[in-house]
N, C-alpha and C positions, 0 to 999 in steps of 0.2 A: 411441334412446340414442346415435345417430351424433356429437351434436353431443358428449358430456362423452367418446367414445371419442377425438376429436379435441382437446378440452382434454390427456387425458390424455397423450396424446403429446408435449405440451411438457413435461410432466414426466419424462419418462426412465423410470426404472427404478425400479421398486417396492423399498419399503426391503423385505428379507428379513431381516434378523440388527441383533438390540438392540444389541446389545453394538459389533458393526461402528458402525454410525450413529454411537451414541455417544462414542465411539473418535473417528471422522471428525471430529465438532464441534465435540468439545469440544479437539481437540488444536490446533485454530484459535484465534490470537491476538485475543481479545474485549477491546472496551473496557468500562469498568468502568462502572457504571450504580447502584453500591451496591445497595439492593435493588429499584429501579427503580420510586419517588413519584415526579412529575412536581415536588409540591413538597407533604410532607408536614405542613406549618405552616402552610400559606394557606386560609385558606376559602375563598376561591375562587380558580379558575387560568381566565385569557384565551385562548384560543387559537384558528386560522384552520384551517379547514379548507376546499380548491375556494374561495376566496376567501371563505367564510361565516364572521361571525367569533361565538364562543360563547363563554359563560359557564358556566362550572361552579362551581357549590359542592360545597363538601364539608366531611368534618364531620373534622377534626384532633383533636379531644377524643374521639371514640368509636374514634378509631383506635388512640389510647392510653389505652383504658378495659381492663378486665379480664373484657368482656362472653365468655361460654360459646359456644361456636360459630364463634369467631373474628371479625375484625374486618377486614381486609385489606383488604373488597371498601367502605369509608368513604370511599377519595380513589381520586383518578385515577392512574393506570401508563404509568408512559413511552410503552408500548407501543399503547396504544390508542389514540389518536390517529392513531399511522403507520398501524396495521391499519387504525382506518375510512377513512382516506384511500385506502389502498391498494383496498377492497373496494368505495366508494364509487366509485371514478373510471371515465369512459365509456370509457376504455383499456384494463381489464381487460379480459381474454380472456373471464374468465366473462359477462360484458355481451356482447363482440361474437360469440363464438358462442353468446348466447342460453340459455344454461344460467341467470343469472341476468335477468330481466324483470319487467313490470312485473304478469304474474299471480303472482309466487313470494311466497310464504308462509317466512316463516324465524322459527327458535327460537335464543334465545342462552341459554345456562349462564352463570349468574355473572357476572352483567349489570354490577353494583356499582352506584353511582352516579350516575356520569357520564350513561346514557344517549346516548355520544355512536354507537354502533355503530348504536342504532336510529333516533338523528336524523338522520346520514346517509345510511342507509336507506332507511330507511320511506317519503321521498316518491318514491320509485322503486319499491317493489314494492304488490304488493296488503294484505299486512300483517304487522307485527314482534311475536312474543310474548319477552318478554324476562323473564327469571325469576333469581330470585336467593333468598336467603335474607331474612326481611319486613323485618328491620331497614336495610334501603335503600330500602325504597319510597320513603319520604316524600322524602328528595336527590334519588331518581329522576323521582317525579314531580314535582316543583321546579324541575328541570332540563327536564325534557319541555316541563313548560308554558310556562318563559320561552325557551327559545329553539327548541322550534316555532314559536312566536306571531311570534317577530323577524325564522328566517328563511322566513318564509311572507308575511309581513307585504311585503315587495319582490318577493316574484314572484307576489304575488295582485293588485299593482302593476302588475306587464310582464305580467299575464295579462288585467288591465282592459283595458290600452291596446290588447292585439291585438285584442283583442273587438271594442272598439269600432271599429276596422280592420277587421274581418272585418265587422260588422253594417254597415258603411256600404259596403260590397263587396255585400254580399245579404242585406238584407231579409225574407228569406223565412222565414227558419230561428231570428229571434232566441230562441228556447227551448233550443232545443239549443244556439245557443251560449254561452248564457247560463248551463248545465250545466260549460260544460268547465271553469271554475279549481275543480271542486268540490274537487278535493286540496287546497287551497288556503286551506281552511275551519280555524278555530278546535281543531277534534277530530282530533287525529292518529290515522294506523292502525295505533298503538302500545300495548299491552297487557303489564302487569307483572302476573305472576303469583307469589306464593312455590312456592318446588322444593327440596324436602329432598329429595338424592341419595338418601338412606339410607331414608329414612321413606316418598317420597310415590312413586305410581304416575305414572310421566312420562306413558303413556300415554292417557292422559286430558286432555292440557293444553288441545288445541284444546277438547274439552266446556266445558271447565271458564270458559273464556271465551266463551263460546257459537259456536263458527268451524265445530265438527264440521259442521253439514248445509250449511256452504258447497258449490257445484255444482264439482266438478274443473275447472281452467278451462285444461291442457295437453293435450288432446285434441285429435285432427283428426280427430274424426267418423268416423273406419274402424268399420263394423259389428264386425267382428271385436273391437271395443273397448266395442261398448255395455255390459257386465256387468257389464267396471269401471266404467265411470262412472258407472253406479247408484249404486256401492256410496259407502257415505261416504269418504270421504278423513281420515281420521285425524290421515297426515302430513305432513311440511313436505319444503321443497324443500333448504332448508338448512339446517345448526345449526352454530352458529358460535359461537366460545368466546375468551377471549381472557386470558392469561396465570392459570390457573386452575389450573394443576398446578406448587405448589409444597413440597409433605412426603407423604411416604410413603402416611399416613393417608386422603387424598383419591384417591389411584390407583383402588384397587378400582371406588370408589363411582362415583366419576367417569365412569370406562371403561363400566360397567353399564348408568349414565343414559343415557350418548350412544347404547349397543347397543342398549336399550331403544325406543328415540326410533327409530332408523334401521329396526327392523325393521315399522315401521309403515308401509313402501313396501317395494317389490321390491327383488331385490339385481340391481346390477347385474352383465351380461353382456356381455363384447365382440363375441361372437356375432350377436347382435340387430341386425340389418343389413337385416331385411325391410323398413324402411319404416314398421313400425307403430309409433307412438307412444302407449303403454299408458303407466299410471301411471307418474314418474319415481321413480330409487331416491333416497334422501335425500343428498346430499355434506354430510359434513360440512367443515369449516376449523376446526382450531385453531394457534391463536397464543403462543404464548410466551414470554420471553424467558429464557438463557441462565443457568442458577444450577447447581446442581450436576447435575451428571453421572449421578449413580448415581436421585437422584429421575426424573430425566428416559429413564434405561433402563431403569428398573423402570414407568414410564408406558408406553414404548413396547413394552416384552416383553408387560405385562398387554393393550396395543391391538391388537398382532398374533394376538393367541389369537383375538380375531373381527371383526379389519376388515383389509383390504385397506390400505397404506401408501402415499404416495410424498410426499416434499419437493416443495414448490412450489419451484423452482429460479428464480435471480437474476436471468432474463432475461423472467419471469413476474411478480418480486417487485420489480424496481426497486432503485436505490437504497437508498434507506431503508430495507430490510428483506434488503436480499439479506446474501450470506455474509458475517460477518466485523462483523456490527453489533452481533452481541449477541443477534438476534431471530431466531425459526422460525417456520416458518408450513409445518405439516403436513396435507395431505389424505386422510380418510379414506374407503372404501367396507366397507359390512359385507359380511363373505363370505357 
């Protein structure tokens, strides 16, 4: 766990008191974002992310239906887009110390439609389960398929070409090279599953997609480690959320899920310093942006009763998310 004790230290100081934080953030001069649609009349929204450029639909009429359950998660949020950019880029810390790779396994809450968190994603780790409430599958997977397909479709292009480079280099091997654009293929390792906060057992999700008897693949082999890697792996590496706490209603439920999710790996320890690399504990990220105050300190009081805090600070978050934009991007560990 040396590598996320070393993350942690770019964040500073664990948030300890709700009311403080929120106190702190919101007393910061915010630009105004209305309720933060990207553009809540368009069916679809263009936009570039790492130079990739993607298509979103979304549905403008079920946003303003009277559907039971809510509707929110129909179109795209300001905010998602900066997040996957942010979480997405080989700059992040989580990438260069290795906390995020290309065996990690990650779950998002409250996916919506977009899909843009797991298109981002997913061709950089080993697989994305993305869950939402069902009435977005259909956007979600609408959106997976066309612009999987677009942006695979050019680097399954400059994966040809090296191939063909490397096979007239050596001869020997063309199977195996012939293997490597397999990421590259038609089928992403993107998985939408429905997740009632309230109703469903989160702890089941990898089963429920068939991922549970995957082999643990963050090991280094230390005997002292074989028992865990018998064991099945449950959970993920990260769960990641992205503007999902906005009324009162959703706190409880919310907070439950994620603790739920998290205890299905070890808690983390900063003690752990032996060397040994045992199952990793879960990080979570969540993202939000800026709306009121008291929904946002009644999320973080209910998060501190069992996860560990600390703000991603600005020097972590870049630009476009740092202080003073509107946006949070909070790290959690269950105690």
């Amino acid at each position: 766990m040396e590598e996320l004790t070393s993350f942690l230290s770019l964040l500073g100081e664990e948030v300890e008191d709700a009311e403080e934080e929120a106190f702190y953030l919101f007393a910061q001069d915010i630009p105004s974002s209305n309720l933060g649609f990207v553009d809540s009349r368009a069916t679809t929204v263009d936009l570039t992310i790492h130079n990739q450029d993607y298509i979103i639909h979304q549905s403008p009429t079920l946003l303003s239906s009277s559907r039971a359950g809510g509707t929110t998660g129909a179109v795209l949020w300001k905010i998602t887009p900066l997040f996957s950019e942010w979480l997405s880029s080989p700059n992040n810390p989580l990438w260069t110390q290795s906390l995020l790779s290309a065996s990690s396994t990650l779950v998002e809450l409250g996916c919506g439609i977009s899909g843009l968190n797991a298109l981002t994603l997913a061709p950089k780790v080993h697989h994305y389960i993305a869950t939402d409430q069902e009435y977005v599958h259909r956007l979600f997977r609408q959106n997976i398929e066309t612009n999987y397909q677009a942006s695979t479709t050019a680097k399954a292009s400059k994966s040809r070409k090296q191939q063909n480079q490397q096979q007239q280099q050596s001869k020997r091997k063309p199977k195996q090279q012939q293997q490597n654009p397999s990421q590259t293929t038609s089928s992403p390792n993107i998985t939408f599953t429905s997740l009632d906060w309230e109703l469903d057992v989160a702890g089941s999700l990898k089963a429920s997609v068939g991922l549970e008897s995957l082999p643990l693949e963050n090991g280094d082999g230390n005997d002292s480690n074989e028992e865990e890697e018998k064991e099945v792996d449950r959970g993920f590496d990260f769960l990641v959320s992205c503007d999902c706490i906005y009324n009162d209603a959703l706190v409880a439920p919310f907070v439950r899920t994620c603790a739920d999710i998290c205890r299905l790996r070890p808690v983390y320890t900063s003690e752990d310093h032996g060397g040994k690399r045992g199952r990793a504990p879960t990080i979570c990220l969540i993202a939000q942006q800026q709306r009121s105050p008291e929904v946002f300190e009644a999320w973080l009081q209910e998060t501190l009763r069992v996860f560990r805090v600390w703000r991603v600070t600005d020097d972590v978050l870049g630009e476009r998310l740092k202080s003073g934009t509107g946006y949070l991007v909070h790290l959690l560990l269950l105690r």
